[in-house]
Backbone as JSON, one array per atom type, in Angstrom:
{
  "sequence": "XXXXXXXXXXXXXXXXXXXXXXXXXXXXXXXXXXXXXXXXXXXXXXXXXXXXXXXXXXXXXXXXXXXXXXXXXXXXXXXXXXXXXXXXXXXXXXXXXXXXXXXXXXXXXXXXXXXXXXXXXXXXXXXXXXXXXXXXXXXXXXXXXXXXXXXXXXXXXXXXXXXXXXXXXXXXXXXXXXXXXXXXXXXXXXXXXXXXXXXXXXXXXXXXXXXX",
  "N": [[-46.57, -17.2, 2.59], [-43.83, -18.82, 1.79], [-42.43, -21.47, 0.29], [-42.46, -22.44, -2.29], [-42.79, -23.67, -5.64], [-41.71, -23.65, -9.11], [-42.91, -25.09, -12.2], [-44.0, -26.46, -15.22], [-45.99, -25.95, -18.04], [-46.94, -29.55, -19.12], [-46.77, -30.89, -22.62], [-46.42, -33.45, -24.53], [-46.16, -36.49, -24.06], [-44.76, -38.89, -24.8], [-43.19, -41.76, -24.35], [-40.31, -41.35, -24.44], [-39.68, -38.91, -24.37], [-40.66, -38.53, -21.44], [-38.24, -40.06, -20.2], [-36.3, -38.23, -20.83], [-37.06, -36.28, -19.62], [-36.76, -36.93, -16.86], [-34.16, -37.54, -16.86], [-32.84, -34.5, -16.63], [-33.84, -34.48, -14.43], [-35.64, -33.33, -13.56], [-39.31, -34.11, -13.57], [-42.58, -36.03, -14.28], [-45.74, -34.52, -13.49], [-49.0, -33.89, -11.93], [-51.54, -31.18, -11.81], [-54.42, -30.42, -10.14], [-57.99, -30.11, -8.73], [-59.72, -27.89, -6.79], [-59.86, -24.68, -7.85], [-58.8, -25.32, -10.44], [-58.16, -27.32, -13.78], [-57.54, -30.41, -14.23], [-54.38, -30.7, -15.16], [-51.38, -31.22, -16.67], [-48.0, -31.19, -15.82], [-44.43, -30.63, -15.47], [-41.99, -30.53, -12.59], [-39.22, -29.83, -11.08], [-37.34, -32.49, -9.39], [-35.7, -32.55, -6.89], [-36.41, -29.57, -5.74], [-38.47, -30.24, -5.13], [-38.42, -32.23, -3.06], [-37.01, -30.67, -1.18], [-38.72, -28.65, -0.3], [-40.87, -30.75, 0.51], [-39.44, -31.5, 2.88], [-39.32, -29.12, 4.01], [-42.05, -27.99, 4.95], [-43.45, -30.7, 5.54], [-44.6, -34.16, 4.94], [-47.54, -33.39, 4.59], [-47.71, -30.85, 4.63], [-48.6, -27.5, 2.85], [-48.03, -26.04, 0.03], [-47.08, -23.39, -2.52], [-47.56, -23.4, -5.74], [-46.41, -22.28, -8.81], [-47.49, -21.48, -11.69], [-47.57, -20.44, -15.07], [-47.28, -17.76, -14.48], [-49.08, -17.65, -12.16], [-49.89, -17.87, -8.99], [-50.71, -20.84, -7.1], [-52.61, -22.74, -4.37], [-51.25, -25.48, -2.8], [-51.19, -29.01, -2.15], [-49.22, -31.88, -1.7], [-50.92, -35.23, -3.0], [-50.91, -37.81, -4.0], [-48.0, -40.12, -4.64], [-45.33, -41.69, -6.82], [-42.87, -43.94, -6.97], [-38.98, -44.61, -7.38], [-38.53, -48.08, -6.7], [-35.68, -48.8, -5.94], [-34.02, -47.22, -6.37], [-35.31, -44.81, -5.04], [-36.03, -42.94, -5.45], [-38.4, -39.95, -6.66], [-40.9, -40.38, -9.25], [-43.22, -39.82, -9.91], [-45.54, -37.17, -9.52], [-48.51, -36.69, -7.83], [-50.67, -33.54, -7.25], [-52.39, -31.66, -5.31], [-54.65, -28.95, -5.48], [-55.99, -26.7, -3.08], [-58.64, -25.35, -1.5], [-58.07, -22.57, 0.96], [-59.85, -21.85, 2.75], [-61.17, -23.87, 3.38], [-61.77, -26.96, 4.88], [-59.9, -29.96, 5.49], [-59.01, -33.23, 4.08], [-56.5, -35.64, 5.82], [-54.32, -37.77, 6.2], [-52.65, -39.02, 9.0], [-49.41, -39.28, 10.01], [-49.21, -41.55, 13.06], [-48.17, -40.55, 16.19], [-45.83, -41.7, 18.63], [-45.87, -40.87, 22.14], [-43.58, -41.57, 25.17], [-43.17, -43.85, 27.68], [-44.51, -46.6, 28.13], [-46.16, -48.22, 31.46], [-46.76, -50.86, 30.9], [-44.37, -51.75, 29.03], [-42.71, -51.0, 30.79], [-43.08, -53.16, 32.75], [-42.44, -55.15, 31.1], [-43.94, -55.97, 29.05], [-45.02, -55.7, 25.3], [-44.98, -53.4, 23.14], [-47.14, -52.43, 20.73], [-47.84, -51.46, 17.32], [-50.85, -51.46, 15.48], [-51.5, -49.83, 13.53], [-50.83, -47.24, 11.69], [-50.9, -44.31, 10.75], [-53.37, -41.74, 10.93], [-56.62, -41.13, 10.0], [-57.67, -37.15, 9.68], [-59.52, -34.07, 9.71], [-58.73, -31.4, 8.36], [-57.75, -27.47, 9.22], [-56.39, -26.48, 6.38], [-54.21, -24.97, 7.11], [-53.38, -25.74, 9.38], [-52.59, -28.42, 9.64], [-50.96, -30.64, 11.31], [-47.38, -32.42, 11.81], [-47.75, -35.05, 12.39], [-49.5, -37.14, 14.37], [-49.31, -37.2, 18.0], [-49.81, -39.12, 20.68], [-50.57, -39.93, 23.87], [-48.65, -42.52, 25.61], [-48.2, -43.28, 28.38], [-49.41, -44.22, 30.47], [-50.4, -46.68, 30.01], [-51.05, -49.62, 30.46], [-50.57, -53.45, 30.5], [-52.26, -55.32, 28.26], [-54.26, -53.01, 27.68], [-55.41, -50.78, 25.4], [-55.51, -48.66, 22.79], [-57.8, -47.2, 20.99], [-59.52, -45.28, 18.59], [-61.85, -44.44, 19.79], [-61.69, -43.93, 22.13], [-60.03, -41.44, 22.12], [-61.37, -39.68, 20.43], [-63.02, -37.86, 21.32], [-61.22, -35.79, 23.08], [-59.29, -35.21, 21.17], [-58.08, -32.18, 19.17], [-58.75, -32.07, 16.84], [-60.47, -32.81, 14.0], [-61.61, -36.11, 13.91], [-61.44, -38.32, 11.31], [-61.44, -41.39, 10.77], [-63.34, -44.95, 11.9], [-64.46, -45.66, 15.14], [-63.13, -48.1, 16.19], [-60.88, -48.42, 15.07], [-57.58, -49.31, 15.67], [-55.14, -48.16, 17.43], [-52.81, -48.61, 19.23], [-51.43, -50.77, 21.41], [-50.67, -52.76, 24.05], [-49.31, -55.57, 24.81], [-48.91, -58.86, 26.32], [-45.67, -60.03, 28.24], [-44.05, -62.89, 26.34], [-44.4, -65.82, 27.37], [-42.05, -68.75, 29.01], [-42.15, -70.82, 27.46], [-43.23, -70.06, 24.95], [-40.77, -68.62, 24.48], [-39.14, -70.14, 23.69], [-40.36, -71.91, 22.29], [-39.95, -70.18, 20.2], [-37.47, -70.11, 19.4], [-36.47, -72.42, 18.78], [-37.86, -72.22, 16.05], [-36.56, -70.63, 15.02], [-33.73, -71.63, 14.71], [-34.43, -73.67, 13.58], [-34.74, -72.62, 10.93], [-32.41, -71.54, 10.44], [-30.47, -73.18, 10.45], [-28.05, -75.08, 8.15], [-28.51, -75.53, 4.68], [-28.61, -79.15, 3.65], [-25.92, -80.38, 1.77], [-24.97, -82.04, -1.06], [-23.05, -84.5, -1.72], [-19.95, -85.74, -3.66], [-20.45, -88.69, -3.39], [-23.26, -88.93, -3.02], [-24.1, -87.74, -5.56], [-23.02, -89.42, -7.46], [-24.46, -91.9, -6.89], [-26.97, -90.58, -7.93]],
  "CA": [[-46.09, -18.57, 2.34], [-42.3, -18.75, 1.12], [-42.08, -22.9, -0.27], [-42.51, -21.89, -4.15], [-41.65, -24.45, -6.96], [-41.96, -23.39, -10.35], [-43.97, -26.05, -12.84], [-44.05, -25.83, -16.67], [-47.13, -27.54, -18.39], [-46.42, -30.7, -20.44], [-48.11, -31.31, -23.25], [-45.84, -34.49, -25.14], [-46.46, -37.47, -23.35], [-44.13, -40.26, -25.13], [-41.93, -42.75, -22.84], [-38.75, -40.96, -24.89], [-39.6, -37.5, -23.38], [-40.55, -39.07, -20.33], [-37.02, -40.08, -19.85], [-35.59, -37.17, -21.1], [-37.56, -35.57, -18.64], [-36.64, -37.56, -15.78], [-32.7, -37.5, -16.88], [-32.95, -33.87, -16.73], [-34.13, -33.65, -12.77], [-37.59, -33.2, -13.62], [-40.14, -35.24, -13.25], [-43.58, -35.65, -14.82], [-46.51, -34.09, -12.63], [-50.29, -33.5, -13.05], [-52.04, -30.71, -10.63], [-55.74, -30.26, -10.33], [-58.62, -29.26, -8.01], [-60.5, -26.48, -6.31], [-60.3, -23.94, -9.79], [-57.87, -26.22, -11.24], [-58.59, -28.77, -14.39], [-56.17, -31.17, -14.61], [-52.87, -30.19, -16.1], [-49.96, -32.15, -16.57], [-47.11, -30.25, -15.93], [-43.25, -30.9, -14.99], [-41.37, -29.84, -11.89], [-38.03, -30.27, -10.19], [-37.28, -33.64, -8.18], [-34.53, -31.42, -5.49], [-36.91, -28.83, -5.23], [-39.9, -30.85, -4.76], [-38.07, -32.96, -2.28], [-36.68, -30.07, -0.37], [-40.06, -28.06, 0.34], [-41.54, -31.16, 0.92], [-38.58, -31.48, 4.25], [-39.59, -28.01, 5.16], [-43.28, -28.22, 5.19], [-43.81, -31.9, 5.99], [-45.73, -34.7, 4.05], [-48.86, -33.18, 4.29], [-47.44, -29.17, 4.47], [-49.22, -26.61, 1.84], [-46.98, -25.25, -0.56], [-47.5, -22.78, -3.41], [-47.22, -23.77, -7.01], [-46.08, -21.46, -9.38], [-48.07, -22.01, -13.25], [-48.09, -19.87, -16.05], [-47.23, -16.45, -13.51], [-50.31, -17.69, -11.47], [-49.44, -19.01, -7.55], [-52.0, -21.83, -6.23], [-51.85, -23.26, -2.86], [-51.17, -26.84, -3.04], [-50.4, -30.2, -1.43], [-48.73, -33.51, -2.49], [-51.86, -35.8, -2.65], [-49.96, -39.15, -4.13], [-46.83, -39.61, -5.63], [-45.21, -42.93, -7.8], [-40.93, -43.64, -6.25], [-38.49, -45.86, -7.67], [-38.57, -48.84, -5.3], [-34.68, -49.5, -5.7], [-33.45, -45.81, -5.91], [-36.14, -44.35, -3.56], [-36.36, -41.34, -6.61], [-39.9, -39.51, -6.62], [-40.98, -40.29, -10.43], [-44.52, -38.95, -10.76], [-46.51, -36.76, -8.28], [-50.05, -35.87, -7.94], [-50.62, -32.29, -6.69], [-53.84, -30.85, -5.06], [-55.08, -27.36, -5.52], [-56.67, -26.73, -2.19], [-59.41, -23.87, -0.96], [-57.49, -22.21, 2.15], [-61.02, -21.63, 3.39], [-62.54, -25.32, 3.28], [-61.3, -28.06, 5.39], [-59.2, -31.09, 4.27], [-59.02, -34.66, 4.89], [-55.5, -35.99, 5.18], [-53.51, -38.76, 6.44], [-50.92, -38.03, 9.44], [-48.28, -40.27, 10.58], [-49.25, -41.52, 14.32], [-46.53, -40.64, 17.04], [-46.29, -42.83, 20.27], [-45.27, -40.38, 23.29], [-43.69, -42.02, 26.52], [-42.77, -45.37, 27.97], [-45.91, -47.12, 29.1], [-46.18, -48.77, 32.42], [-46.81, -52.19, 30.4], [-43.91, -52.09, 28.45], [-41.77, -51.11, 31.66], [-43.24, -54.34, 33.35], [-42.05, -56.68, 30.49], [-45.03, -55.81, 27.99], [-44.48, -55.25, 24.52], [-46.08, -51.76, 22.53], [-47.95, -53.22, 19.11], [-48.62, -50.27, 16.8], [-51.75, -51.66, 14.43], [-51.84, -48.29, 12.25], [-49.52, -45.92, 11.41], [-51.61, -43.37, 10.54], [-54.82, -41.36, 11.48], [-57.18, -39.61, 9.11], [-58.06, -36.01, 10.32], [-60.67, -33.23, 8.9], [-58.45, -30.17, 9.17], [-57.75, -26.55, 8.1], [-54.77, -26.52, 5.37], [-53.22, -24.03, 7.52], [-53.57, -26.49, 10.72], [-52.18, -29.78, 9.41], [-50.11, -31.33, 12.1], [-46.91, -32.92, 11.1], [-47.73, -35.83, 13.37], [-50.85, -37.28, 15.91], [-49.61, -37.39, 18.92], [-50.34, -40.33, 21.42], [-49.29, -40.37, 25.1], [-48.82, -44.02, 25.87], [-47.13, -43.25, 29.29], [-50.37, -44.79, 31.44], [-50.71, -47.81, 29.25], [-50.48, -51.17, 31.2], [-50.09, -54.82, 29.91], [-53.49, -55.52, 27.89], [-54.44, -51.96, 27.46], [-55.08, -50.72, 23.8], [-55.99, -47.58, 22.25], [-58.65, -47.07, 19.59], [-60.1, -43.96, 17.87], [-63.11, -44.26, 20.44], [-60.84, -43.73, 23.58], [-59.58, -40.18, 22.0], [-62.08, -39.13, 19.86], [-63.44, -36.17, 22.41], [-60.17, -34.77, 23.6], [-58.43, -34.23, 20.35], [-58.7, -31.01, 18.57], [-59.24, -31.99, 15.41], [-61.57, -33.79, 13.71], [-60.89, -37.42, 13.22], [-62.44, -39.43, 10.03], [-61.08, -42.98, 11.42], [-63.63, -45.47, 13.04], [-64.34, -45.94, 16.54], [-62.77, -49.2, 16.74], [-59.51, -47.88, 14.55], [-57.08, -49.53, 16.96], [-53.8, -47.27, 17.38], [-51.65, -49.11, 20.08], [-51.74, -51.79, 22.43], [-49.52, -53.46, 25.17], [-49.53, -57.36, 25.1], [-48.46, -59.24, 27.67], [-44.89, -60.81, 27.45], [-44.18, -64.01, 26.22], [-43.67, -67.19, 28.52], [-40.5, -69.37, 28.77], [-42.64, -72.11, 26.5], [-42.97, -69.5, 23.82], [-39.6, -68.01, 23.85], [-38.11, -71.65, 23.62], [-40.84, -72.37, 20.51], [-39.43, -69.26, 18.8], [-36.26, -70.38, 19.44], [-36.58, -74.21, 17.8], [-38.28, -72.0, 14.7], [-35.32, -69.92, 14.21], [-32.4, -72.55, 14.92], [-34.26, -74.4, 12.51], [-34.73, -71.8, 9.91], [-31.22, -70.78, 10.14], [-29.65, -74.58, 9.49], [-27.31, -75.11, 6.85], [-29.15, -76.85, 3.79], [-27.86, -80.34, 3.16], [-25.16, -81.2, 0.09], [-25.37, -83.23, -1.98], [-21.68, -84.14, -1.59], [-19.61, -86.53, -4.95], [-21.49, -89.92, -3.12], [-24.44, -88.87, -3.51], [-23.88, -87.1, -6.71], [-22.65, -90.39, -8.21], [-25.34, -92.67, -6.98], [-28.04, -89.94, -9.19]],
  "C": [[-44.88, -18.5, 1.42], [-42.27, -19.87, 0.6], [-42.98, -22.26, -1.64], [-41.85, -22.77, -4.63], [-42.51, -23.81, -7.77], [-42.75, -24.97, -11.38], [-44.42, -24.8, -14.24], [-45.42, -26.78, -17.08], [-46.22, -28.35, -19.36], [-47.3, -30.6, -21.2], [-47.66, -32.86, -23.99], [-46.15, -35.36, -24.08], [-45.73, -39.28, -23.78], [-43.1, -40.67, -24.27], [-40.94, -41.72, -23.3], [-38.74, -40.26, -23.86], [-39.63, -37.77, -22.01], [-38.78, -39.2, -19.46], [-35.71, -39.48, -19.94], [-35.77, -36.33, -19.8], [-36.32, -35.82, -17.24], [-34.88, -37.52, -15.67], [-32.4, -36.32, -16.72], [-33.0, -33.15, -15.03], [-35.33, -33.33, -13.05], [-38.24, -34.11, -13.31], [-41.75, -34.77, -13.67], [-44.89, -35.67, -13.39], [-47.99, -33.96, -12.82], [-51.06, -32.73, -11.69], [-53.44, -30.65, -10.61], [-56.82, -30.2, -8.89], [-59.11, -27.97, -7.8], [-60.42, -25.58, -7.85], [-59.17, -24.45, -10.82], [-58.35, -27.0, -11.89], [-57.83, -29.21, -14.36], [-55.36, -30.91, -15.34], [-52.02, -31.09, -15.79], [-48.93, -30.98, -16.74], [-45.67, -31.29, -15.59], [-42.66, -29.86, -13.69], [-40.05, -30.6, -11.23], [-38.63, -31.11, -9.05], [-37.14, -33.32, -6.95], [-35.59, -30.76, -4.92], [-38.22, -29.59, -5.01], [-39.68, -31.66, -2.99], [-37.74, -31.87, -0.97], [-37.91, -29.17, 0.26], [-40.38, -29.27, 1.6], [-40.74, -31.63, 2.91], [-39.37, -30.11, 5.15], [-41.21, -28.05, 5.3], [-43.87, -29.55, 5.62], [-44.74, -32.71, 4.41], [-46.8, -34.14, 3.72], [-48.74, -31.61, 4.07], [-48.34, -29.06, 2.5], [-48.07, -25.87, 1.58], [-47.26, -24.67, -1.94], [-46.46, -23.71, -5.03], [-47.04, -22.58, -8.02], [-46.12, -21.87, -11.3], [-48.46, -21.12, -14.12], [-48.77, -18.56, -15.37], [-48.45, -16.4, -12.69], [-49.53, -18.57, -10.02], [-51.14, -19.53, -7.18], [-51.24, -22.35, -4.79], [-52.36, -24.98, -2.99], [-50.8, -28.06, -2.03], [-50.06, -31.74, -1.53], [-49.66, -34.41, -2.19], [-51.32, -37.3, -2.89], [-48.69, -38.86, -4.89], [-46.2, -41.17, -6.0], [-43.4, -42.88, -7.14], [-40.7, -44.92, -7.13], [-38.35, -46.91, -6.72], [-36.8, -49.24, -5.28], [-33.9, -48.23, -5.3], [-34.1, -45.05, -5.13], [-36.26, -43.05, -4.22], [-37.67, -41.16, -6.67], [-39.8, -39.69, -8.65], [-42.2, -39.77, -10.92], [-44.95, -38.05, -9.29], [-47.83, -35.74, -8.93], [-50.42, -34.68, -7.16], [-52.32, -31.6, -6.58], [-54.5, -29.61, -4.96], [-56.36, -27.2, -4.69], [-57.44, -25.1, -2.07], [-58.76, -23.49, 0.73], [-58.63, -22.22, 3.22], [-61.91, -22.54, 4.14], [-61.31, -26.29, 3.97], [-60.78, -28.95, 4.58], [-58.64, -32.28, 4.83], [-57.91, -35.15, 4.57], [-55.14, -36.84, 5.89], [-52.52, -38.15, 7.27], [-50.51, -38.9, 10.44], [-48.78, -40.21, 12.27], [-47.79, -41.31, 15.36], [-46.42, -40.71, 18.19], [-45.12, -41.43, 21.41], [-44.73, -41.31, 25.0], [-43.52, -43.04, 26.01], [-43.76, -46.08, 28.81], [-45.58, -47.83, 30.11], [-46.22, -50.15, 32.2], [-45.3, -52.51, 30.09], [-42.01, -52.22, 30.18], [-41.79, -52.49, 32.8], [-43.31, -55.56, 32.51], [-42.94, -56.88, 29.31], [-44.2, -55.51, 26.52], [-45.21, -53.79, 23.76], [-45.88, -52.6, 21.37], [-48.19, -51.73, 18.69], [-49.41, -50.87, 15.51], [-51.52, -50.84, 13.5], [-50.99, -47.61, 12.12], [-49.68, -45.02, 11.45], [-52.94, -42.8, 10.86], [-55.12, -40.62, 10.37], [-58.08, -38.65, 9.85], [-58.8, -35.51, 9.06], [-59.69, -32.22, 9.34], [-58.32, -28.75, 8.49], [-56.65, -26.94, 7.47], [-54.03, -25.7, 6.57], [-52.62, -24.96, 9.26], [-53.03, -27.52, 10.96], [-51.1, -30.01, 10.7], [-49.52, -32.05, 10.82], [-47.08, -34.61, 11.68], [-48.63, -35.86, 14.55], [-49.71, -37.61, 16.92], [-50.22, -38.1, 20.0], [-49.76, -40.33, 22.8], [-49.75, -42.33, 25.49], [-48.38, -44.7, 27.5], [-48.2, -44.22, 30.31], [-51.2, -46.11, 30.82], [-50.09, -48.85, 29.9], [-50.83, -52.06, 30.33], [-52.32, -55.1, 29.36], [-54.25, -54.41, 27.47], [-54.43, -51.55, 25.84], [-56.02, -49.36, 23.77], [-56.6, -47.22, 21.3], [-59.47, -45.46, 19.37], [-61.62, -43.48, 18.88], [-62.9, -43.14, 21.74], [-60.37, -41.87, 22.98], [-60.45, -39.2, 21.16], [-62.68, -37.74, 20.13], [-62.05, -35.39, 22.59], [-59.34, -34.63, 22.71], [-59.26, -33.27, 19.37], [-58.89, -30.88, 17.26], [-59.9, -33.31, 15.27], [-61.2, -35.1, 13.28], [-62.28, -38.3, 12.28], [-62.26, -41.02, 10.59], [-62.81, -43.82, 12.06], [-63.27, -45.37, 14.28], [-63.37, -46.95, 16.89], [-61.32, -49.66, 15.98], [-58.31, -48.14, 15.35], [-55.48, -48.48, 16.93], [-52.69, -47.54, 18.44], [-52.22, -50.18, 21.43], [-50.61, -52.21, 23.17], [-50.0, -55.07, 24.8], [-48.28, -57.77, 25.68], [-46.61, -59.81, 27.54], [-44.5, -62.26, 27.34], [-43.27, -64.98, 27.01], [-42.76, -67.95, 28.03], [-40.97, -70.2, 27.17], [-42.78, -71.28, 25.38], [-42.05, -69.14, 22.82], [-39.24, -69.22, 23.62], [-38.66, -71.83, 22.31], [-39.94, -71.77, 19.57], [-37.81, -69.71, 18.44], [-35.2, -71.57, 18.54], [-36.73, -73.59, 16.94], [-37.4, -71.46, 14.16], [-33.94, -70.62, 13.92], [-32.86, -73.17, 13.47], [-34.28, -73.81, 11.08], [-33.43, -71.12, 9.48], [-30.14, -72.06, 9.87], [-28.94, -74.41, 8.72], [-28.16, -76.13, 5.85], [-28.26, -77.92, 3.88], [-27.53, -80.31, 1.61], [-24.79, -81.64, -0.19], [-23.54, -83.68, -2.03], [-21.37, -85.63, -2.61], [-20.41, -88.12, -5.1], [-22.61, -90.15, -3.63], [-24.65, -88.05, -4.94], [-24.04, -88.52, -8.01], [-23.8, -91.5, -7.95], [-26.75, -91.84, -7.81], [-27.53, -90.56, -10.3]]
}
């Protein structure tokens, strides 16, 4: 396994440092699991960001703590919502040996037979949770949607047997649907709702100013 970041422990914990930290390209971290106690540590933003490209969201990547490598994987993580900057992340110290339940982006294959007869594709979920090895993680489920007609929908029941990994989800977990498309009398409603939502307000123009 070549994806290696380095990680110092923290031990200070005041906002200052915090933002020393963070001005620095660091960022405050905390790893723990499998023979791991919780540590707070620091590691590079860049290099956190760039593994996480080559291994995927859910990829296993070694941590590097006090000349010890663990095998790890980004379990949550905290972003700026305006700069889109990673500011905290939570790090999992996984058993290579023992299965692992993760979250993995759904991904619609094909042009269904619905959507080519005027249907639209709905995706309910985004995501599927799997049981898998660390070493096994898909970067992405997989969905063919190509034999999907108008009314047709796909739930965790319908695939449950023929994929190769284990899925945690409900049966009734819906993961894509066709619906039908909408009649003249609809498109015309939507049409009144947006004309009227897109209006110019009324103003108040010196007349009416002066009679207030």
């Amino acid at each position: 396994m070549s994806s290696i970041i380095q990680a110092q422990e923290r031990i200070a914990k005041k906002q200052s440092t915090l933002k020393e930290l963070r001005n620095s390209g660091e960022i405050p971290a905390v790893v723990y699991g499998y023979k791991t106690e919780a540590t707070s540590i620091s590691i590079n933003e860049r290099e956190l960001i760039k593994i996480l490209r080559e291994v995927g969201r859910n990829g296993v990547f070694q941590l590097k703590l006090n000349d010890k490598k663990i095998n790890v994987v980004l379990n949550e993580y905290q972003a700026d919502v305006l700069k889109g900057d990673i500011t905290h992340a939570d790090l999992l110290e996984i058993d290579m040996t023992e299965e692992l339940e993760v979250s993995v982006q759904i991904n619609l294959i094909g042009e269904s037979v619905g959507e080519k007869e005027g249907g639209t594709i709905q995706q309910p979920n985004w995501e599927l949770d799997i049981k898998v090895n660390p070493a096994d993680i898909p970067e992405t489920f997989d969905i063919d949607v190509s034999e999907l007609e108008i009314g047709d929908t796909i739930t965790v029941a319908d695939i449950r047997e023929k994929s190769k990994f284990e899925i945690v989800s409900e049966d009734d977990y819906a993961l894509v649907t066709i619906s039908a498309p909408r009649s003249e009398e609809e498109l015309e409603a939507l049409d009144e709702v947006t004309e009227a939502g897109s209006a110019e307000p009324e103003v108040i123009g010196e007349a009416d100013a002066e009679e207030e």
